[in-house]
C-alpha positions, 0 to 999 in steps of 0.5 A: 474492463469496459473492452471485455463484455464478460467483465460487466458488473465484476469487480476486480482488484488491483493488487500483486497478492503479496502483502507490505508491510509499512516498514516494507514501504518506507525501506522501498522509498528509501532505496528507491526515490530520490527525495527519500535518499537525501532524507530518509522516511522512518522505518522504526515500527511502533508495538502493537500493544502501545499502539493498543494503549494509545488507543485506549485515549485517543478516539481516532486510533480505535479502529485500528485495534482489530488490524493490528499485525493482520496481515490481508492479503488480495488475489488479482487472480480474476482481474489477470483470467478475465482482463488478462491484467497483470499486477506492476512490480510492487517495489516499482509501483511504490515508487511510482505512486511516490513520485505521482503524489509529489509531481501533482502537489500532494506531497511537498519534499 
């Protein structure tokens, strides 16, 4: 964005405009990254009314209330005409944010 003169004061989203959902994720882990092969991350999906009775208790489950099964969906579509950016591979970027994460001490496996 800096390099293209038409981009100033623009805000571009990074994003492949497909939606994951978590169980999406943790099954792309699981395939994909060695440390989630040896152990597996959990795929099981919780309900939406359970979380929204937890909710009811616990302060810090609130906000999710008005998300739950909302599935929001971003279109890269400035960043990819303005930038001519172009969205990684979702499954690929998972992996590699994954492996990110654990190389620089965020995430011990």
């Amino acid at each position: 964005a800096l390099e293209k003169p038409e981009a100033d004061g623009n805000r571009f989203i990074c994003s492949t405009g497909k939606v994951m959902w978590v169980r999406e994720i943790a099954e792309t882990l699981n395939s994909g990254f060695e440390p989630c092969k040896q152990r597996a991350c959990p795929t099981l999906v919780v309900p939406s009314f359970l979380l929204k009775i937890v909710a009811l208790f616990d302060r810090d489950m609130r906000f999710l209330r008005p998300y739950l099964g909302l599935a929001q969906a971003y279109s890269p579509d400035r960043a990819t005409r303005m930038l001519d950016w172009h969205p990684r591979d979702d499954r690929a970027a998972i992996i590699a944010s994954a492996e990110s994460l654990v190389k620089y001490g965020d995430v011990t496996y």
